[in-house]
KOLLUMVEX-630635 format. One line per 10 residues: number of its first residue (from 1); for each residue z, y, x of N, C-alpha, C, CB. Coordinates in nm, 2 decimals, always signed. Each point is the difference from the previous one (the first is absolute). Glycine has a CB too. Layout:
NUM	Z Y X Z Y X Z Y X Z Y X; ...
# end
This chain:
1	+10.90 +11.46 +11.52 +0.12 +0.06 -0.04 +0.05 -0.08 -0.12 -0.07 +0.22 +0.08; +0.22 -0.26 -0.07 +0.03 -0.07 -0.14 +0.10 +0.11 -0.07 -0.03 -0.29 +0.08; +0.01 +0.25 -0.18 +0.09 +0.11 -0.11 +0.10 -0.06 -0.02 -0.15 +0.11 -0.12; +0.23 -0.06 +0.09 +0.16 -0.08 -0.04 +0.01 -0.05 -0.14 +0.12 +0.15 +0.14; -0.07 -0.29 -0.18 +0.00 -0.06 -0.10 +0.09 +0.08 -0.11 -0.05 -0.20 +0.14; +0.05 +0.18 -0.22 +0.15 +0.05 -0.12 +0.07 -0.10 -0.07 -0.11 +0.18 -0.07; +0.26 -0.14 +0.12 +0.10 -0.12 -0.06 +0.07 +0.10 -0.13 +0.06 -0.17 +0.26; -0.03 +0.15 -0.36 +0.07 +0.08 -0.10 +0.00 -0.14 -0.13 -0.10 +0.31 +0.09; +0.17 -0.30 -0.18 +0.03 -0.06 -0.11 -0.08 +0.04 -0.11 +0.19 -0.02 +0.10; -0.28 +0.17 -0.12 -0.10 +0.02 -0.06 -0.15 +0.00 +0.05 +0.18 +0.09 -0.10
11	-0.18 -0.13 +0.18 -0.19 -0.06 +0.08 +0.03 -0.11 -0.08 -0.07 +0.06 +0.30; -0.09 -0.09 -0.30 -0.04 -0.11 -0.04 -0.18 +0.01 -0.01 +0.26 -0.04 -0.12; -0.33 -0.06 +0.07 -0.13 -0.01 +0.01 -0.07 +0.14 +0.00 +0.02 -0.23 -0.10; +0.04 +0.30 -0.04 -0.06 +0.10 -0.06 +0.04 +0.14 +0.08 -0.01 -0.14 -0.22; +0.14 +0.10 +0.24 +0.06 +0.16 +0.11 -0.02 +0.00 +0.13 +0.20 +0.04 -0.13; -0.24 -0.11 +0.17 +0.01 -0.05 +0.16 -0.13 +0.09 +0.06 +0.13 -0.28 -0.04; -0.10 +0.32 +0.15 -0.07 +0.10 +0.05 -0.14 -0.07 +0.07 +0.23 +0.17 +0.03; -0.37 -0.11 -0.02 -0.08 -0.10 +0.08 +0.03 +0.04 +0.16 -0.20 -0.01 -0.20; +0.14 -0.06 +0.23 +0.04 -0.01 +0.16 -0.09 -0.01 +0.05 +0.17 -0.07 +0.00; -0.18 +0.09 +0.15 -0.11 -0.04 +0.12 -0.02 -0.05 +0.13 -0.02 +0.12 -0.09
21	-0.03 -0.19 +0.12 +0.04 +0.00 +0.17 -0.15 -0.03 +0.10 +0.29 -0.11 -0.06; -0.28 +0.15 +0.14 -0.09 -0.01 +0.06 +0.01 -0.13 +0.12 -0.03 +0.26 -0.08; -0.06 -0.37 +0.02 -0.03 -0.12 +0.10 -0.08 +0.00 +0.15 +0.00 -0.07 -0.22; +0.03 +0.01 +0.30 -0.07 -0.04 +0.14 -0.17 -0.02 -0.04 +0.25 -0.15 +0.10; -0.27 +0.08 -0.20 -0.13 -0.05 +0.00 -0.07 +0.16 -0.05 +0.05 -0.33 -0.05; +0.01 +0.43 -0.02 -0.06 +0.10 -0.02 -0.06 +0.03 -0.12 -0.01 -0.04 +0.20; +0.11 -0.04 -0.31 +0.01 -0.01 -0.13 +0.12 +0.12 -0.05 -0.09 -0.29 +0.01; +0.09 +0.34 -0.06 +0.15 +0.07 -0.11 +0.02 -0.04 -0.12 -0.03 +0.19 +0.08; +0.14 -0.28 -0.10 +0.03 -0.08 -0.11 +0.07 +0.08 -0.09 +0.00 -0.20 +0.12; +0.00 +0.20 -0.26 +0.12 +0.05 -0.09 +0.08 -0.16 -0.06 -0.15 +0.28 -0.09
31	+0.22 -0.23 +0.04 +0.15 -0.07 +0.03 +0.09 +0.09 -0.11 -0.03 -0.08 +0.29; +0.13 -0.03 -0.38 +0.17 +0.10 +0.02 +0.06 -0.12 +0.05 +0.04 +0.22 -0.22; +0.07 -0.14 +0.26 +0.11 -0.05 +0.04 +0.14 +0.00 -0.04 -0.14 +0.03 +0.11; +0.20 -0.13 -0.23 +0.12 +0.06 -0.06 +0.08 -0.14 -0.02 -0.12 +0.24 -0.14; +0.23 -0.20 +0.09 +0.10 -0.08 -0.04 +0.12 -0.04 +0.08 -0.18 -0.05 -0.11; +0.23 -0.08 +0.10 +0.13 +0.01 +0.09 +0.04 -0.05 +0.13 +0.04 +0.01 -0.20; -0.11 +0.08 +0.27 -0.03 +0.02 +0.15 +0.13 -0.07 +0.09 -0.16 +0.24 -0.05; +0.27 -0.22 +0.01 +0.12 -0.01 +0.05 +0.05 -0.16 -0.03 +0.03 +0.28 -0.04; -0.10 -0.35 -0.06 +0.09 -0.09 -0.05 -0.04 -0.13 +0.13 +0.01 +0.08 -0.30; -0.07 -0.05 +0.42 +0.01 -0.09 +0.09 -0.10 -0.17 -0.01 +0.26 +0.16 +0.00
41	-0.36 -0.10 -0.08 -0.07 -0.09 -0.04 -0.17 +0.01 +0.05 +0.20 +0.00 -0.19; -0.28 -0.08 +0.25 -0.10 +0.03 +0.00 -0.12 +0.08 -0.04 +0.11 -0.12 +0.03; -0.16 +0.21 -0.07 -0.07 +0.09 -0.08 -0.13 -0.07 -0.04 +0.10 +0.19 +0.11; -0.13 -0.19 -0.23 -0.12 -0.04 -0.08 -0.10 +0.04 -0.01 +0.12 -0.06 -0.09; -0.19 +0.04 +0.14 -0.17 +0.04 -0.04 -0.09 -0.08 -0.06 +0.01 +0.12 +0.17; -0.05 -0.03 -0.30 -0.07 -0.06 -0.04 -0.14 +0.03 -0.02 +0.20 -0.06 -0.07; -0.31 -0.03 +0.05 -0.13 +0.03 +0.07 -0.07 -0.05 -0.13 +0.04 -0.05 +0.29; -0.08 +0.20 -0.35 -0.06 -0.03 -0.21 -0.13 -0.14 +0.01 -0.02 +0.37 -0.11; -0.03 -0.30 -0.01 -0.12 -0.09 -0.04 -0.12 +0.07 +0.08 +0.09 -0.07 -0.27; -0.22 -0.02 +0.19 -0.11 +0.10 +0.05 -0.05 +0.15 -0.09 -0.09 -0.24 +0.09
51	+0.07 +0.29 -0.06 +0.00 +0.14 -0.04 +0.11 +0.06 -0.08 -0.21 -0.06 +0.00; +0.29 +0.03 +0.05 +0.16 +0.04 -0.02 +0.05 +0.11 +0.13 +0.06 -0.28 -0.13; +0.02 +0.40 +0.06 +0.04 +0.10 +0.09 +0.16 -0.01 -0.02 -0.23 +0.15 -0.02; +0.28 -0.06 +0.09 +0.15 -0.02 -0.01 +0.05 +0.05 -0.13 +0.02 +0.02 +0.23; -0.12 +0.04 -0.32 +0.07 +0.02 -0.12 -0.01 -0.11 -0.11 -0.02 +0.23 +0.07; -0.04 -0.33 -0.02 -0.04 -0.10 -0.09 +0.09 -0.13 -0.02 -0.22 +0.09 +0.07; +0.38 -0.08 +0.01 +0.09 -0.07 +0.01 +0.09 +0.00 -0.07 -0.05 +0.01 +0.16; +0.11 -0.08 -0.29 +0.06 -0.01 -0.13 +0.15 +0.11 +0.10 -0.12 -0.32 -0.18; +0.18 +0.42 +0.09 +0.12 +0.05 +0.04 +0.11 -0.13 -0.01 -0.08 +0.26 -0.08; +0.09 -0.28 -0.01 +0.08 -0.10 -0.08 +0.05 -0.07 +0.13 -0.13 -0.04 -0.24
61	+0.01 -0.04 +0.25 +0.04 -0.10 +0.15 +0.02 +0.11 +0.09 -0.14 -0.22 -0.03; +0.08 +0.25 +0.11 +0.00 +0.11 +0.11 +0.15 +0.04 +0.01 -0.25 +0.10 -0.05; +0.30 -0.03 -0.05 +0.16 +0.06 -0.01 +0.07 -0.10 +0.01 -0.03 +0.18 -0.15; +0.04 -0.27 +0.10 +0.11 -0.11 -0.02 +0.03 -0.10 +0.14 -0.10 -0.01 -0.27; -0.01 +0.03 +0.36 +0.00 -0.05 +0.10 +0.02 +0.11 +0.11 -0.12 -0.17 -0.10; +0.10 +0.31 +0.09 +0.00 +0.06 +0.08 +0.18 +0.07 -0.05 -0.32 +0.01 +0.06; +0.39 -0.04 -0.14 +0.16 +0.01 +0.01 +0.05 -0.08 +0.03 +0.02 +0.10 -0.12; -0.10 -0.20 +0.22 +0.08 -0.10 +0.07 -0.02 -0.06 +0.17 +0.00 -0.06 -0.26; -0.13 +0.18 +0.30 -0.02 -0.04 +0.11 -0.13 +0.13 -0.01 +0.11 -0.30 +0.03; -0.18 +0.31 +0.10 -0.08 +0.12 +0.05 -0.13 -0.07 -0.09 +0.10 +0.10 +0.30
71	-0.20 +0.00 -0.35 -0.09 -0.03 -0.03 -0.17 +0.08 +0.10 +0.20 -0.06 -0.26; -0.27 -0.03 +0.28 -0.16 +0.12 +0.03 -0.11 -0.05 -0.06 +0.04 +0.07 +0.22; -0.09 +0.05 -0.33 -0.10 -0.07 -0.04 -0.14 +0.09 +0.12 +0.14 -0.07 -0.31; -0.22 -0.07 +0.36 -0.15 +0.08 +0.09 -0.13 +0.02 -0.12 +0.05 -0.15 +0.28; -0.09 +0.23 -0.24 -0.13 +0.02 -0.03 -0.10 -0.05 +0.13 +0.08 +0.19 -0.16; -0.18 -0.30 +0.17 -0.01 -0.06 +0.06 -0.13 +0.08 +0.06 +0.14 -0.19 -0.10; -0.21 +0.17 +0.23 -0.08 +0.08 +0.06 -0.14 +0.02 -0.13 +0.11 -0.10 +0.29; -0.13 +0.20 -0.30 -0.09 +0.05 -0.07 -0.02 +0.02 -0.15 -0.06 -0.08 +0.19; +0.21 +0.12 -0.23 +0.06 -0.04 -0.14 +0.09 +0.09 -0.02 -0.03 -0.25 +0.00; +0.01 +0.32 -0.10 +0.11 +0.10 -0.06 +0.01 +0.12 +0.13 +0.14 -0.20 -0.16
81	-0.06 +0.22 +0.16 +0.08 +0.08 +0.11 -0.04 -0.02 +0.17 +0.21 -0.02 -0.19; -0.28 -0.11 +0.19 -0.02 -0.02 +0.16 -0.14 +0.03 +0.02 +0.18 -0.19 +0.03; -0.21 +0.20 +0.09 -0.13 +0.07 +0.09 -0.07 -0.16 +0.02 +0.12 +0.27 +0.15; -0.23 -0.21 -0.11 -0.13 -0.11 +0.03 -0.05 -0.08 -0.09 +0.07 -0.01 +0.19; -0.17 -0.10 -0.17 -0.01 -0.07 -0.11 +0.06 -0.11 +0.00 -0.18 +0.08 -0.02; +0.14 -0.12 -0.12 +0.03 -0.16 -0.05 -0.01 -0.09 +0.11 -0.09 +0.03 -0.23; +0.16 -0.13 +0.30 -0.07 -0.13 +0.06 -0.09 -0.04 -0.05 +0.15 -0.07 +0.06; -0.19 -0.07 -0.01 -0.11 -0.06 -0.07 +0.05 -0.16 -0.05 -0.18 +0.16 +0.16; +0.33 -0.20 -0.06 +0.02 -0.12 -0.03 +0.16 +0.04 +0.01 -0.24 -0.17 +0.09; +0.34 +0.06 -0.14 +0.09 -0.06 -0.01 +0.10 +0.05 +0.18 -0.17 -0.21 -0.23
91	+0.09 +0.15 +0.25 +0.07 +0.00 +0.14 +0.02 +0.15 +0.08 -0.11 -0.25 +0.02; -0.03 +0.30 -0.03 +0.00 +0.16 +0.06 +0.14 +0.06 -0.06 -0.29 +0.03 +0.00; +0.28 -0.05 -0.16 +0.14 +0.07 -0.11 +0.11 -0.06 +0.09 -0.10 -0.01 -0.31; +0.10 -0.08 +0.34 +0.13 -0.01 +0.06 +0.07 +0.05 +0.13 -0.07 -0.15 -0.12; -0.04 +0.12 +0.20 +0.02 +0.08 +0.15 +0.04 +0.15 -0.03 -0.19 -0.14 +0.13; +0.12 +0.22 -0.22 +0.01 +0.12 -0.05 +0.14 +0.00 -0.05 -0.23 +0.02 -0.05; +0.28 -0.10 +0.00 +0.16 +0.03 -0.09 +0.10 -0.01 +0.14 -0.04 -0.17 -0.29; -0.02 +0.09 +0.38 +0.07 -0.01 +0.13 +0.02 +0.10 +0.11 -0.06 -0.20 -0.06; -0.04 +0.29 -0.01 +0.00 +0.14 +0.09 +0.07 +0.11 -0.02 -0.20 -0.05 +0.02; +0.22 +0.00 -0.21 +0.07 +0.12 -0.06 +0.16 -0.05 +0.04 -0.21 +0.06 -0.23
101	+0.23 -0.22 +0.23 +0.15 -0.04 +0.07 +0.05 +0.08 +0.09 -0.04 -0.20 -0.02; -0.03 +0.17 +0.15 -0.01 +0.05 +0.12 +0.05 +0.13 +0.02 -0.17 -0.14 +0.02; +0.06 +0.22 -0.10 +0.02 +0.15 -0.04 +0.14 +0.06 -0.01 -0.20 -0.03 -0.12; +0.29 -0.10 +0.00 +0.09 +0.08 -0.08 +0.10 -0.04 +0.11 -0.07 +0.00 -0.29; +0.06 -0.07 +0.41 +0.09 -0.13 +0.10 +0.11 -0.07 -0.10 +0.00 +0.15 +0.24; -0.06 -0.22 -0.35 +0.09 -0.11 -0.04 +0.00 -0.13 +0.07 -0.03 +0.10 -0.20; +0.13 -0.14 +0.23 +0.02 -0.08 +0.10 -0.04 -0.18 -0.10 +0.23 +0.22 +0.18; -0.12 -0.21 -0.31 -0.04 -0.11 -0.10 +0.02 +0.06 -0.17 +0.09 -0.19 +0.21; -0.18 +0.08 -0.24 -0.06 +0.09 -0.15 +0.01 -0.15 -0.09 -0.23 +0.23 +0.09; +0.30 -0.18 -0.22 -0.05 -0.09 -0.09 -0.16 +0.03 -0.07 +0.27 -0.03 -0.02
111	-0.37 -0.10 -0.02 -0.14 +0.07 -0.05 +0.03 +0.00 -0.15 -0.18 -0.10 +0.19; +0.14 +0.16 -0.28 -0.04 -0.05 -0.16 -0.13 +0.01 -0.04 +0.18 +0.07 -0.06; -0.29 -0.13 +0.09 -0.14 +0.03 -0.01 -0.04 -0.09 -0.13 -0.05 +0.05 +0.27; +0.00 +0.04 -0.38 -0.03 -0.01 -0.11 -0.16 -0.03 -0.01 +0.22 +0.13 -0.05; -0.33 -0.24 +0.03 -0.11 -0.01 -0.05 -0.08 +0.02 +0.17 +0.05 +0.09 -0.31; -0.12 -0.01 +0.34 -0.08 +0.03 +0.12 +0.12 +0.03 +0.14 -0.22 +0.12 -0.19; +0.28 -0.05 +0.10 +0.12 +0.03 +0.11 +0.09 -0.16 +0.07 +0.04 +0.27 -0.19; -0.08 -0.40 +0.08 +0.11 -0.08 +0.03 -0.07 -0.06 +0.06 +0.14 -0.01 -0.14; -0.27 +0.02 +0.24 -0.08 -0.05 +0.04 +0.00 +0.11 +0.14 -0.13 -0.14 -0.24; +0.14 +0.24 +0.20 +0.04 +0.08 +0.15 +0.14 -0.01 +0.06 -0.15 +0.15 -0.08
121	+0.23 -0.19 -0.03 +0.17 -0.03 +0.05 -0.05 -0.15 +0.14 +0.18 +0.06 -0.35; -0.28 -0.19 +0.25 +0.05 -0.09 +0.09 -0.08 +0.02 +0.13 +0.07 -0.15 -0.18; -0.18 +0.22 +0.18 -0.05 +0.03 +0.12 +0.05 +0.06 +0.08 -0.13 -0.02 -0.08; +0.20 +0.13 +0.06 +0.12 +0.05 +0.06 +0.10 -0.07 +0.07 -0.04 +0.12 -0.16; +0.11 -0.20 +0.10 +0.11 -0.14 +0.03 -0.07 -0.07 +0.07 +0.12 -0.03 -0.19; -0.23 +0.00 +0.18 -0.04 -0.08 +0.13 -0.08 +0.08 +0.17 -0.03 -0.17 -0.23; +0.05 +0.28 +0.19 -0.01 +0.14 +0.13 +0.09 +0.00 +0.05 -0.10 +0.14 -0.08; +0.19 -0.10 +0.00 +0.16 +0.02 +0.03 +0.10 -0.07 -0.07 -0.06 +0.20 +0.06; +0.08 -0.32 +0.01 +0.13 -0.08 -0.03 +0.13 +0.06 +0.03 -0.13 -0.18 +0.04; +0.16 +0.26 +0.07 +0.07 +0.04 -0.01 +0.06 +0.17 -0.03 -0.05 -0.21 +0.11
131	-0.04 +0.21 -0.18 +0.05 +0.14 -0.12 +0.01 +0.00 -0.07 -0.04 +0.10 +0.03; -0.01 -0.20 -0.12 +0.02 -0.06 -0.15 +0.07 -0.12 +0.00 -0.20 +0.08 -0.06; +0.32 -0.01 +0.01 +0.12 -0.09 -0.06 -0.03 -0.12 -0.12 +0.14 +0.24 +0.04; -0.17 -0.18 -0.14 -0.07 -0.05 -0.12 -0.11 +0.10 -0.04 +0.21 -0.12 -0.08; -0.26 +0.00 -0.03 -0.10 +0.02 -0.07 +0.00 -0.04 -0.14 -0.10 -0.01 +0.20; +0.06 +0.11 -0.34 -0.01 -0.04 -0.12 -0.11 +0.00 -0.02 +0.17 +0.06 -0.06; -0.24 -0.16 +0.00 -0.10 +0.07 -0.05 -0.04 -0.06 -0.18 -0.09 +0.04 +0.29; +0.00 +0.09 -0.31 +0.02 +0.02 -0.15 -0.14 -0.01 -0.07 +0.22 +0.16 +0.04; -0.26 -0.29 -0.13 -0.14 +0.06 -0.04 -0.11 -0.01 +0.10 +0.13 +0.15 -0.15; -0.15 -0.24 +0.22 -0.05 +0.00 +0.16 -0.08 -0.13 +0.05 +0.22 +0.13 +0.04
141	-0.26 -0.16 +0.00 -0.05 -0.13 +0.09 -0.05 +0.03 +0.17 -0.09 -0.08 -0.27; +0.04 -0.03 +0.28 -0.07 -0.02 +0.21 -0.10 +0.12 -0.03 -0.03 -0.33 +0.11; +0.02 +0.37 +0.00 -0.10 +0.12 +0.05 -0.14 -0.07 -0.08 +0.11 +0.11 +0.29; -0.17 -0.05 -0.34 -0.13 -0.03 -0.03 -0.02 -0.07 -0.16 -0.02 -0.02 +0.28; +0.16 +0.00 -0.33 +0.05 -0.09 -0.13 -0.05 -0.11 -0.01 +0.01 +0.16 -0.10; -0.15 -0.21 +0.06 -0.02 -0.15 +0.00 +0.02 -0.05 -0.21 +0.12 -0.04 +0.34; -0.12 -0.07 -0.34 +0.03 -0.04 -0.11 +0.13 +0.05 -0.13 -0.14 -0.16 +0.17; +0.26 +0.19 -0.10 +0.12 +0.05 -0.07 +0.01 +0.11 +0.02 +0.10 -0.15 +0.02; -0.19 +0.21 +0.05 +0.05 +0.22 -0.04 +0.01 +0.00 -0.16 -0.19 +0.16 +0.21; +0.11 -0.22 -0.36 +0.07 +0.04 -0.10 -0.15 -0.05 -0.07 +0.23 +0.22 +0.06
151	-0.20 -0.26 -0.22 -0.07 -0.02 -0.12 -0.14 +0.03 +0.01 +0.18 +0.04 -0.13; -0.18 +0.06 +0.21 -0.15 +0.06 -0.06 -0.12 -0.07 +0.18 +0.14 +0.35 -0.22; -0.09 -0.45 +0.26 -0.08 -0.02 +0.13 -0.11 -0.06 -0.07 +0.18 -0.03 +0.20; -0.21 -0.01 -0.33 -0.17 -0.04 +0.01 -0.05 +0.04 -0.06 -0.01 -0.14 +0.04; +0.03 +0.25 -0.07 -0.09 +0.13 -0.07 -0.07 +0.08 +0.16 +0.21 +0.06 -0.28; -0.08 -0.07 +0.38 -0.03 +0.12 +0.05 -0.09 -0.10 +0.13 +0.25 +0.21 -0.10; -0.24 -0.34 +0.10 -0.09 -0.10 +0.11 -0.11 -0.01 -0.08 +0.17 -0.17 +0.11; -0.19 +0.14 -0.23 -0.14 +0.05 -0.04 -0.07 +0.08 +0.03 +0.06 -0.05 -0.10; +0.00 +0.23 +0.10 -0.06 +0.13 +0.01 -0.04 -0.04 +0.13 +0.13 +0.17 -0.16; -0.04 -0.15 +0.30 -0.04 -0.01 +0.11 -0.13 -0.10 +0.02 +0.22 +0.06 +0.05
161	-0.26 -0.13 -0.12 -0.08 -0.10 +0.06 -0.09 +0.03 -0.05 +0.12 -0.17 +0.04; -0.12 +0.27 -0.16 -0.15 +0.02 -0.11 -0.02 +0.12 +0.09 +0.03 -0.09 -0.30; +0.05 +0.18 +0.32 -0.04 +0.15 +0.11 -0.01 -0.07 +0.12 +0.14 +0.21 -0.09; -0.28 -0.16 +0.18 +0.07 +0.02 +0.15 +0.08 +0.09 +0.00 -0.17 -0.06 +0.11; +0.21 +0.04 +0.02 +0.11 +0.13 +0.04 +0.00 +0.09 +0.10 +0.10 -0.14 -0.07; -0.09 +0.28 +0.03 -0.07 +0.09 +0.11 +0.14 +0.04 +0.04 -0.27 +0.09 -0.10; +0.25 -0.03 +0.24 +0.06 +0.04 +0.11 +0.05 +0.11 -0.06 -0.13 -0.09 +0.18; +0.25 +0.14 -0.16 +0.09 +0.12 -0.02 -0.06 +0.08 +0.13 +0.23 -0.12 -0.14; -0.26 +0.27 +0.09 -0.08 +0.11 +0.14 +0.14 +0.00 +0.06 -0.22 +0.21 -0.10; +0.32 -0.21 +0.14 +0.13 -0.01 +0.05 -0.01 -0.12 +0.05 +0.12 +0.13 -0.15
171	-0.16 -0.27 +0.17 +0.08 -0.09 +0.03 -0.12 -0.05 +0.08 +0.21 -0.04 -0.19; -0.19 +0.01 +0.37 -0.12 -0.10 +0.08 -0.04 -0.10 -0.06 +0.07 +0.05 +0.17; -0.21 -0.08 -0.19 -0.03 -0.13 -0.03 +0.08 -0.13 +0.02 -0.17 +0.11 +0.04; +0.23 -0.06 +0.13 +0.06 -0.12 +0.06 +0.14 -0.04 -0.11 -0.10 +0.07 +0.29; +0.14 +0.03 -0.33 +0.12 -0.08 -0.11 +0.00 -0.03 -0.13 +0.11 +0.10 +0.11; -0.25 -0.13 -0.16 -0.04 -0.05 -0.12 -0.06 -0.11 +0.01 -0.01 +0.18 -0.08; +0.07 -0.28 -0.01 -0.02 -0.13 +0.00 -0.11 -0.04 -0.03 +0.19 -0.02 -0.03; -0.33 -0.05 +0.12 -0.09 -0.01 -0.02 -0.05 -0.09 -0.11 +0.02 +0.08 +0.19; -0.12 -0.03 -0.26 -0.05 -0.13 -0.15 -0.15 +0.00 +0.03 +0.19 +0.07 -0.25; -0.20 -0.16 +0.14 -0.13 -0.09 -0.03 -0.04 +0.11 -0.10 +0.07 -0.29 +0.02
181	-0.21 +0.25 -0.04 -0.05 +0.06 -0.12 +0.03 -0.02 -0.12 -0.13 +0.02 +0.12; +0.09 +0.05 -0.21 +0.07 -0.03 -0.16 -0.03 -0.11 -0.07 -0.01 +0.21 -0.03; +0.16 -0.26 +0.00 +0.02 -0.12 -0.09 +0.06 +0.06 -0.11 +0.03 -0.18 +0.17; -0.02 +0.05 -0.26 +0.03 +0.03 -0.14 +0.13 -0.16 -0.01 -0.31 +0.16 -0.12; +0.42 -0.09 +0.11 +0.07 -0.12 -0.01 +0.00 -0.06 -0.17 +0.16 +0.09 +0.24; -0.16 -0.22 -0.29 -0.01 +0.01 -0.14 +0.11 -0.03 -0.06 -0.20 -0.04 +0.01; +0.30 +0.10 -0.08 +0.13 +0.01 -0.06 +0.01 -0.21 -0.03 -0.01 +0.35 -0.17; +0.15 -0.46 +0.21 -0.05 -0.08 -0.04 -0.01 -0.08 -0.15 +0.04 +0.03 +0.22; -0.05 -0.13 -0.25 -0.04 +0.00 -0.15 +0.15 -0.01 -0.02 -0.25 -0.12 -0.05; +0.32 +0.09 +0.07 +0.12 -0.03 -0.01 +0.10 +0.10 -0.05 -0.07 -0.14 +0.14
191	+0.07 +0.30 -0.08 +0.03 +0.11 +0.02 -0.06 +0.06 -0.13 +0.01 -0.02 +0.27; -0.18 +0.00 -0.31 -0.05 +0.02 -0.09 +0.07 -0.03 -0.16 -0.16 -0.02 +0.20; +0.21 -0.08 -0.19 +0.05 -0.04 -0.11 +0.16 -0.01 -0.01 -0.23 -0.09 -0.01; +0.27 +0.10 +0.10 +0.12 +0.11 +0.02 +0.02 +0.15 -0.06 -0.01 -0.13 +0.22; -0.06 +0.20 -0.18 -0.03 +0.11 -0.04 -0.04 +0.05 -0.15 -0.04 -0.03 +0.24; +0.00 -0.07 -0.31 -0.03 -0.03 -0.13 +0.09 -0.01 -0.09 -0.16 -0.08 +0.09; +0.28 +0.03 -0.03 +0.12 -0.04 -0.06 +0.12 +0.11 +0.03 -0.08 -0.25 +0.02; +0.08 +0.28 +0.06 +0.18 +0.03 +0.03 -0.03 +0.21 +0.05 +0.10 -0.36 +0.17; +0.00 +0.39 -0.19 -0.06 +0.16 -0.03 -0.01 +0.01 +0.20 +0.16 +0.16 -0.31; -0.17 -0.01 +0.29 -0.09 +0.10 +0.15 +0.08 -0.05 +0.11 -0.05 +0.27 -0.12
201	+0.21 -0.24 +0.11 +0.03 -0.06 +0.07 +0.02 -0.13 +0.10 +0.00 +0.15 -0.12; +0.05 -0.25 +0.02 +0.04 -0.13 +0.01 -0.16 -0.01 +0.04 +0.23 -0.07 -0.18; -0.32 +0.08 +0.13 -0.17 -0.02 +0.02 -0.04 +0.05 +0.20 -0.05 +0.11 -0.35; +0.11 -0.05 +0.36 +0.03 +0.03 +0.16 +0.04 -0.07 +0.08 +0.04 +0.16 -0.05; +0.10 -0.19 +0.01 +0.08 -0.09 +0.07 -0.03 -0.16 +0.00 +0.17 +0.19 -0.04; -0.27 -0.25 -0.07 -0.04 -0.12 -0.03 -0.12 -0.02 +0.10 +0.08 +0.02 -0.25; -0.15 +0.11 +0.22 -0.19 -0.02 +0.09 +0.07 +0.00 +0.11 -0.23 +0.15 -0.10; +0.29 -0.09 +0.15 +0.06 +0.00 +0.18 +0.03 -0.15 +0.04 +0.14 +0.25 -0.01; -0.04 -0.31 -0.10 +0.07 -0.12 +0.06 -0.14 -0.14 +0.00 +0.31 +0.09 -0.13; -0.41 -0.08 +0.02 -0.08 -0.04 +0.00 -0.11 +0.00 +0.11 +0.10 +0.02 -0.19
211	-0.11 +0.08 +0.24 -0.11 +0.10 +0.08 +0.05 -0.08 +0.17 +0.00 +0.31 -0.19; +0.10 -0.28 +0.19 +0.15 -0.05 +0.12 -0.06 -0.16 +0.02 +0.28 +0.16 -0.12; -0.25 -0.21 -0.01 -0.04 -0.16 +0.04 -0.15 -0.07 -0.01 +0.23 -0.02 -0.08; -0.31 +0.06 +0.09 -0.14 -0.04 -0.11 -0.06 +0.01 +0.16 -0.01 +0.14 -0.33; -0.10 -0.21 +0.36 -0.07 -0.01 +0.17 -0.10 +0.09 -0.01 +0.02 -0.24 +0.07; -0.02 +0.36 +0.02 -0.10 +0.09 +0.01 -0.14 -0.04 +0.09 +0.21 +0.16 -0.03; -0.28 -0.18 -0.04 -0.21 -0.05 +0.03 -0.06 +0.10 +0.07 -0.06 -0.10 -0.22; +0.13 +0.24 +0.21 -0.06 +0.10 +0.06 -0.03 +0.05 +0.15 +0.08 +0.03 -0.20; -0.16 -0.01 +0.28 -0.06 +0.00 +0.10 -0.01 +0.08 +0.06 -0.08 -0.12 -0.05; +0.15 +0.27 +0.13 -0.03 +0.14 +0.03 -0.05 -0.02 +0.13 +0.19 +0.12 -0.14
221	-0.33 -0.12 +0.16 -0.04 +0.01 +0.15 +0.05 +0.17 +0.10 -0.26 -0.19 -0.11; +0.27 +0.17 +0.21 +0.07 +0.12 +0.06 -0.15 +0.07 +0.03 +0.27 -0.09 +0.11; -0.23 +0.22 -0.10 -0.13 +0.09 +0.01 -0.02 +0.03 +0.14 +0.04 +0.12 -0.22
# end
């Protein structure tokens, strides 16, 4: 069952009614649906961060864009307002946003996927080329991030490598990326004395670029 969207000149992030609909795959998503439905323009969905709900979407923006064209913000399967659980990867979130498409029968969509979401936007776009018009994305990188998701990647390649890593009771073995036993990556000297100099931040963004170019010795046998 889908609920009817709301067009008015006083909706917006904060007034806008939640919504529901019930998907094929057997998910019930919440959702609103507002703004200016009429102006003949593609409708925007946008797809938050990670652990972001639909109320976690600046009004500011939200409004300013939704007086100019339809806006939906999802709550993605297993998140806020929607039923079942979390995925486990990138791609599942996406098929899932494609169910909730389906659901609403939007034929074409603009994406705005912000951080996790901009990683479900492009997986999306490459599902469906032809329902996605465009795509923004905001704060974001490739599924899985890699070196440029942001400052803090060798603090957080360290941690992984000093923890093993245990299985989420939610998620099959089969979709966790298999590792080696515990290593200890060693910050390089370079980074080290970087860090000595230049404050918290800039000290982030320096170890990384250093970290980035410097040849890794380290050896992860697979288990």
């Amino acid at each position: 069952m889908v609920n009817a969207a709301t067009e008015s000149p006083s909706v917006g992030q904060l007034t806008a009614e939640n919504l529901s609909v019930d998907a094929e795959n057997g998910i019930t998503y919440g959702y609103r649906r507002f703004g200016a439905a009429a102006s003949g323009r593609a409708p925007l969905v946008f797809l938050r961060h990670f652990r972001g709900n639909l109320d976690n979407w600046d009004p500011l923006l939200v409004d300013e864009i939704a007086a100019k064209r339809e806006a939906i913000l999802l709550d993605n399967t297993g998140v806020g307002l929607s039923s079942a659980n979390v995925p486990c990867t990138v791609t599942e979130m996406a098929r899932d946003a494609i169910s909730f498409l389906d659901a609403l029968e939007l034929g074409e969509v603009d994406l705005l996927g912000y951080s996790l979401g901009g990683m479900v936007a492009q997986e999306l776009a490459l599902f469906r080329p032809r329902t996605v018009r465009r795509v923004v994305l905001a704060g974001t990188g490739p599924r899985g991030g890699g070196h440029q998701m942001h400052g803090w990647f060798l603090d957080i390649d360290h941690d992984q490598l000093a923890d093993s890593r245990r299985p989420h009771p939610e998620c099959a073995a089969s979709d966790l990326p298999r590792r080696g036993p515990r290593v200890s990556l060693p910050v390089p000297e370079r980074a080290r004395r970087t860090r000595q100099r230049l404050p918290r931040r800039l000290t982030r963004d320096s170890a990384m670029a250093s970290h980035a170019s410097a040849p890794r010795s380290r050896t992860c046998s697979r288990a």
